[in-house]
PAZAPA-4460 file (N, C-alpha, C; in steps of 0.05 Angstrom, whole numbers, plus 32768, in hexadecimal, padded with zeros to 4 digits):
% residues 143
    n_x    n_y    n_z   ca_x   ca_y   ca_z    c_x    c_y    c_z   seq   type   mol
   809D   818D   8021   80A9   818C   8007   80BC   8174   8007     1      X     A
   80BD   816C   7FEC   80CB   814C   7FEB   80E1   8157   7FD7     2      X     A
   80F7   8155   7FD3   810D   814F   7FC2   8118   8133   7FB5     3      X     A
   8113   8135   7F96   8114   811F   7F87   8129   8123   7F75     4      X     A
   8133   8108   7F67   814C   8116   7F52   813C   8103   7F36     5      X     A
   8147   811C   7F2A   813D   8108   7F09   8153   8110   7EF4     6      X     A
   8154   8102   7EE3   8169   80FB   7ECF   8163   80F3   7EB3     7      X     A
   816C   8104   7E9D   8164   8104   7E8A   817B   80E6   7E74     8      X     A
   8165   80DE   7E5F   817A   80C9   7E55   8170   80CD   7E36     9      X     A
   8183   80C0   7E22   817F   80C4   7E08   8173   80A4   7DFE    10      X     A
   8161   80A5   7E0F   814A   8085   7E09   8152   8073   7E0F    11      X     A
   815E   806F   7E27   8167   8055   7E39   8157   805F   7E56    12      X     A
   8147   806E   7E5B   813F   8076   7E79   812D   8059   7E82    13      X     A
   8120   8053   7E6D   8118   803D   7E7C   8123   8021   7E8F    14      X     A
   8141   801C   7E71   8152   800C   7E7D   8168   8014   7E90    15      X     A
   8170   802F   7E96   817F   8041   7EAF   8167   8032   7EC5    16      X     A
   8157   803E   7EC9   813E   803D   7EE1   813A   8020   7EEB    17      X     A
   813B   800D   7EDD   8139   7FF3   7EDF   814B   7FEB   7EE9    18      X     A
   816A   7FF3   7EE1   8180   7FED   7EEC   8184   7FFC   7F13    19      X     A
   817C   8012   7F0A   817A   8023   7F22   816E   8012   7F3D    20      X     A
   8155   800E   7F2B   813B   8003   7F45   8146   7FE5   7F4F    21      X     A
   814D   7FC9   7F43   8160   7FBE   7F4D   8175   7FBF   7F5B    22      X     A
   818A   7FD2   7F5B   819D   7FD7   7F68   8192   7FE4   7F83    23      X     A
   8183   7FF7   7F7A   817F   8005   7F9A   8162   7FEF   7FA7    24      X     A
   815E   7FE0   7FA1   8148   7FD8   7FA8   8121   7FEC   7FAE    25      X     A
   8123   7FED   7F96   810A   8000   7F92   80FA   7FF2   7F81    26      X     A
   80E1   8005   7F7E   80D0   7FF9   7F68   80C4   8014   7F59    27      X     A
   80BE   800C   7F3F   80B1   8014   7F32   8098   8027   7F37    28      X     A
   8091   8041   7F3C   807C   804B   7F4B   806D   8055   7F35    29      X     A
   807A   8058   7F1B   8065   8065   7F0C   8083   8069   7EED    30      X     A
   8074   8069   7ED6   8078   8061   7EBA   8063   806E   7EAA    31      X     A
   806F   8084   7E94   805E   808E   7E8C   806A   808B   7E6C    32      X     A
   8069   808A   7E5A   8070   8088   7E3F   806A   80AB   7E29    33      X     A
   8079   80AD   7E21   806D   80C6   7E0D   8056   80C2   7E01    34      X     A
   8057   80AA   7DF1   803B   80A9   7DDF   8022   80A7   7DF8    35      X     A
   8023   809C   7E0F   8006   80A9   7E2B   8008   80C6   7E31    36      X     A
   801D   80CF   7E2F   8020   80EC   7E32   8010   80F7   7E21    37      X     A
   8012   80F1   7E02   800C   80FB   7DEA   7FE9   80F2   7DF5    38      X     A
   7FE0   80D9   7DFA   7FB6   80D5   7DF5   7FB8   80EB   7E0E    39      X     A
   7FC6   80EF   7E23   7FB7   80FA   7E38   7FB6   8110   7E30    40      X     A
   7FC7   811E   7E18   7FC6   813E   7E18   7FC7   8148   7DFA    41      X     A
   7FAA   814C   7DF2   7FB4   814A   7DCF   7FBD   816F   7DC4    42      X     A
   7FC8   817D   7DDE   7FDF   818F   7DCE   7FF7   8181   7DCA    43      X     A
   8002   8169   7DD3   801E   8164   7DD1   801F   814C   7DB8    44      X     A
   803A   8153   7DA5   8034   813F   7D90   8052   812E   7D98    45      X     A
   804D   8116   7D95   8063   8107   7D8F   806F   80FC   7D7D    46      X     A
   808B   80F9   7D76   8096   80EA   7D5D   8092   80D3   7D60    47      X     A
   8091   80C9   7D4B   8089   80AC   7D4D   809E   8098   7D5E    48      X     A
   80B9   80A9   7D55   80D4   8098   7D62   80D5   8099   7D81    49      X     A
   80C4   80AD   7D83   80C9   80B5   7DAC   80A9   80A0   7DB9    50      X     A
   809C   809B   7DAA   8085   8093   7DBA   8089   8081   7DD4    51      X     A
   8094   8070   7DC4   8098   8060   7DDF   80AE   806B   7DF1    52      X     A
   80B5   807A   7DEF   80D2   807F   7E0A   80C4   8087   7E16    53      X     A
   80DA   8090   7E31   80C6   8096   7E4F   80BD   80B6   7E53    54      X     A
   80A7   80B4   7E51   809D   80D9   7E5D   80A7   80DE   7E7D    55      X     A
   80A5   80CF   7E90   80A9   80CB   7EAA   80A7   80AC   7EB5    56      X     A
   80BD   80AA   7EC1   80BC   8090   7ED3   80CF   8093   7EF0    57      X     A
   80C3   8088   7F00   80C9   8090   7F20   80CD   8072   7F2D    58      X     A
   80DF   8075   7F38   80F0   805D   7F42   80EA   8062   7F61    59      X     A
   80DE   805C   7F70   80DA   805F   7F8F   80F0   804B   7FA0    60      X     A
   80FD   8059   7FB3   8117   804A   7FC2   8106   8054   7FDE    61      X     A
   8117   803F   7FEE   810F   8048   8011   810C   8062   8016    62      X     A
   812C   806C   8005   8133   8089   8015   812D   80A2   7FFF    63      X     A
   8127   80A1   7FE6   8121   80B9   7FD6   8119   80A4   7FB8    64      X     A
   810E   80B3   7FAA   80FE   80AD   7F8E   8113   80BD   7F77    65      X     A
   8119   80A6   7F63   812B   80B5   7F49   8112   80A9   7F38    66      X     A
   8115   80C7   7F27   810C   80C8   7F0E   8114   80D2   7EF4    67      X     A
   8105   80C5   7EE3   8117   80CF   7EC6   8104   80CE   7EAA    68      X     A
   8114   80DC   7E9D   8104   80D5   7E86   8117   80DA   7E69    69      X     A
   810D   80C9   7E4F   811D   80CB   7E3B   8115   80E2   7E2C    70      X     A
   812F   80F0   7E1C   8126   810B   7E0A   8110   8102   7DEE    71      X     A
   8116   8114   7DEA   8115   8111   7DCC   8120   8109   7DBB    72      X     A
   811D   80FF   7DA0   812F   80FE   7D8A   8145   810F   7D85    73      X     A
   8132   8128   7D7F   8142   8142   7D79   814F   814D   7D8B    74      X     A
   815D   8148   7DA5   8167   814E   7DBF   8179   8135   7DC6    75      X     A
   818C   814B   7DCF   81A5   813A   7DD5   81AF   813C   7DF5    76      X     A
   81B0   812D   7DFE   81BD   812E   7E1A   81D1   812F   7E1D    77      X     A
   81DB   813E   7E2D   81F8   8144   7E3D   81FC   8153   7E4E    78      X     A
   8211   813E   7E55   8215   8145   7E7A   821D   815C   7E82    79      X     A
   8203   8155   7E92   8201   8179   7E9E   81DC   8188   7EA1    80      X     A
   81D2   816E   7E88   81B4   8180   7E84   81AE   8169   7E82    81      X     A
   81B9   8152   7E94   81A8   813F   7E93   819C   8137   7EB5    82      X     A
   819F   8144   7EBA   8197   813D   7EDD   817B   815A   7EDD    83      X     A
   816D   815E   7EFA   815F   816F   7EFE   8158   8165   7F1D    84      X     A
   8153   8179   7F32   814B   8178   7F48   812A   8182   7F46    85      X     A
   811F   816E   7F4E   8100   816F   7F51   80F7   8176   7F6E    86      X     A
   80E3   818E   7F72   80DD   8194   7F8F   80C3   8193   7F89    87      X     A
   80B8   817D   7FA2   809D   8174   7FA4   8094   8183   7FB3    88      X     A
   8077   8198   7FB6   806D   81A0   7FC6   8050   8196   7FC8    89      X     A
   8042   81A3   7FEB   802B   8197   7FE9   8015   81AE   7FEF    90      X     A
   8024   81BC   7FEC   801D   81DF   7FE6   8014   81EA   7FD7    91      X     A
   7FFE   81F2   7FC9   8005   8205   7FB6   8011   8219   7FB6    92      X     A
   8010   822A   7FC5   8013   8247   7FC4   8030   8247   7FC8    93      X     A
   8047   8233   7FE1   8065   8231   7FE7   8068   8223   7FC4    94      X     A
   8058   8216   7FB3   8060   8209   7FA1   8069   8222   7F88    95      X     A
   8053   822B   7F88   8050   8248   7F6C   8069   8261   7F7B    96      X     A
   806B   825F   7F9B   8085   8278   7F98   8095   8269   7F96    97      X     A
   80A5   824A   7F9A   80BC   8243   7F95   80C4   824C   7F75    98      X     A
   80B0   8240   7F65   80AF   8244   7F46   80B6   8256   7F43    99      X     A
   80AC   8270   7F4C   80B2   8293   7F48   80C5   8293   7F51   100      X     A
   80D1   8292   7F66   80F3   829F   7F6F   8100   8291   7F5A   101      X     A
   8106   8276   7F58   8118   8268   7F40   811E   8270   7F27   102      X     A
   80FA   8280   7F1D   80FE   828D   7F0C   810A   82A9   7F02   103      X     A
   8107   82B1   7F1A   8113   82CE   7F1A   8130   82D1   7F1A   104      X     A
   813C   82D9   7F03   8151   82D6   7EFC   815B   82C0   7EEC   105      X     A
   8149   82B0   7EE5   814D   8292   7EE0   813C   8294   7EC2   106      X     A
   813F   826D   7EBC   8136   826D   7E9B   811B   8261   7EA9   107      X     A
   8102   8260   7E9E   80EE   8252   7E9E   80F2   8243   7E88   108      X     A
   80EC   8226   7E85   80E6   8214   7E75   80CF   8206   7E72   109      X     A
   80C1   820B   7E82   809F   820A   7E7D   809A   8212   7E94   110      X     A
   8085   8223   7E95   807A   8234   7EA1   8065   8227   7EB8   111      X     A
   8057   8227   7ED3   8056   8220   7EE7   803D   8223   7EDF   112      X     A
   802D   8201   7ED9   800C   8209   7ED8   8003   81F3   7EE2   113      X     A
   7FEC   81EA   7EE5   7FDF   81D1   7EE6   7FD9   81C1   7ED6   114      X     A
   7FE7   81A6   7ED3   7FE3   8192   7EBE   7FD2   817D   7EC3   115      X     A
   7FD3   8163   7EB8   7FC3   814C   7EB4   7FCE   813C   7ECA   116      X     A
   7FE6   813E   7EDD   7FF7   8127   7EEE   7FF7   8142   7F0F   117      X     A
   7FF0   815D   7F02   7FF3   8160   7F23   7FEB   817E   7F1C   118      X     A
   7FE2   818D   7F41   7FCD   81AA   7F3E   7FE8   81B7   7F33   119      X     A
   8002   81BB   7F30   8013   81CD   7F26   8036   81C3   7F25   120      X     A
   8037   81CA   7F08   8055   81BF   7F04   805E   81D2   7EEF   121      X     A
   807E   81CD   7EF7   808F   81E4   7EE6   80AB   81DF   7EE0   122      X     A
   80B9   81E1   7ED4   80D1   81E4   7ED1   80DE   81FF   7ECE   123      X     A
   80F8   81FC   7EDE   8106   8211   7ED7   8126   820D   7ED9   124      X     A
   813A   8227   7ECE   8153   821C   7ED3   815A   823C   7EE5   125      X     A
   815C   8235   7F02   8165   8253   7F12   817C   825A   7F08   126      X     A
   8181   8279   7F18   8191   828A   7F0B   81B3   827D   7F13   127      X     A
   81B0   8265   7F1D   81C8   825B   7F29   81D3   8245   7F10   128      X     A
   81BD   8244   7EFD   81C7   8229   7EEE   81B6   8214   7EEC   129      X     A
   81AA   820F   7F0D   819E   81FA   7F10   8188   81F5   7F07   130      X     A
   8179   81D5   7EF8   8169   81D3   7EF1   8154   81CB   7F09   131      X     A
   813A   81D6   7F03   8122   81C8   7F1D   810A   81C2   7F06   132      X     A
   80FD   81A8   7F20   80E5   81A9   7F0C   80D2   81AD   7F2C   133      X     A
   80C2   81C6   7F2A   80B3   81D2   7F43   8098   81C5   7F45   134      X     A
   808C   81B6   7F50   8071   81A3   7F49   806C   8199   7F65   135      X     A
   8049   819E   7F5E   803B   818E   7F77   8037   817E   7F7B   136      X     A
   8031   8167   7F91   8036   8146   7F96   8018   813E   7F7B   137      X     A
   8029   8127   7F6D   8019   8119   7F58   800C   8103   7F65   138      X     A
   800D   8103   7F85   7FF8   80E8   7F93   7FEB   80EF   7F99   139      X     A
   7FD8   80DD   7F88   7FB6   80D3   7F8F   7FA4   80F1   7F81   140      X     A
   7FBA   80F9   7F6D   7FB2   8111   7F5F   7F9C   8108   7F46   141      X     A
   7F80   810F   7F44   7F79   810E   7F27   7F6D   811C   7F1B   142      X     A
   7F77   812E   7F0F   7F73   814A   7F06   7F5C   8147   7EED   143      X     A
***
């Protein structure tokens, strides 16, 4: 299991990440936009104002990977619900009980299934507060 940090922004994630990946000397590993979110998955609709912001973008450094992504229009950021700890597994099975204990007692914010970027991903916020996003490695994944 890998531990990643990601960070939510009110439509500057791209220019945070850019700034980020210079400073720490990283690169760019992957950029995803809402409106690709939206062709790859036609349950999800986008506003026209969000298309271009970031669905996910991952900044790779020597020593750990930050990622982020911009909200919505209708969503506001503040500090506090703008960060999230991401646990990478290569597991299924250690992947689907981490998701369950977090949840138990805890909020689910989307529910632990298999998407279009990896065999299983989830969000949740444990009974501590903390936000996770519980998901299996998205390399060399093509679902």
């Amino acid at each position: 299991m890998n531990l990643k940090v990601h960070l939510v922004f009110a439509g500057n994630c791209e220019e945070a990440l850019s700034f980020y990946k210079d400073v720490l000397d990283g690169e760019v590993g992957f950029l995803f936009r809402k409106q690709d979110e939206a062709a790859k998955n036609p349950n999800i609709s986008v506003a026209e104002a969000d298309k271009t912001k970031i669905s996910h973008m991952v900044v790779k450094t020597k020593y750990f990977d930050l990622a982020g992504n911009d909200t919505d229009s209708n969503q506001q950021v503040v500090i506090g619900n703008n960060n999230k700890l991401i646990l990478v597994f290569h597991d299924l099975n250690k992947c689907r009980y981490t998701f369950n204990a977090f949840a138990k007692e805890g909020t689910v914010t989307e529910p632990f299934a298999k998407n279009f970027f990896c065999e299983g991903f989830g969000e949740v916020t444990d009974k501590f507060g903390i936000p996770w996003i519980v998901m299996m490695s998205d390399e060399g994944y093509e679902g």
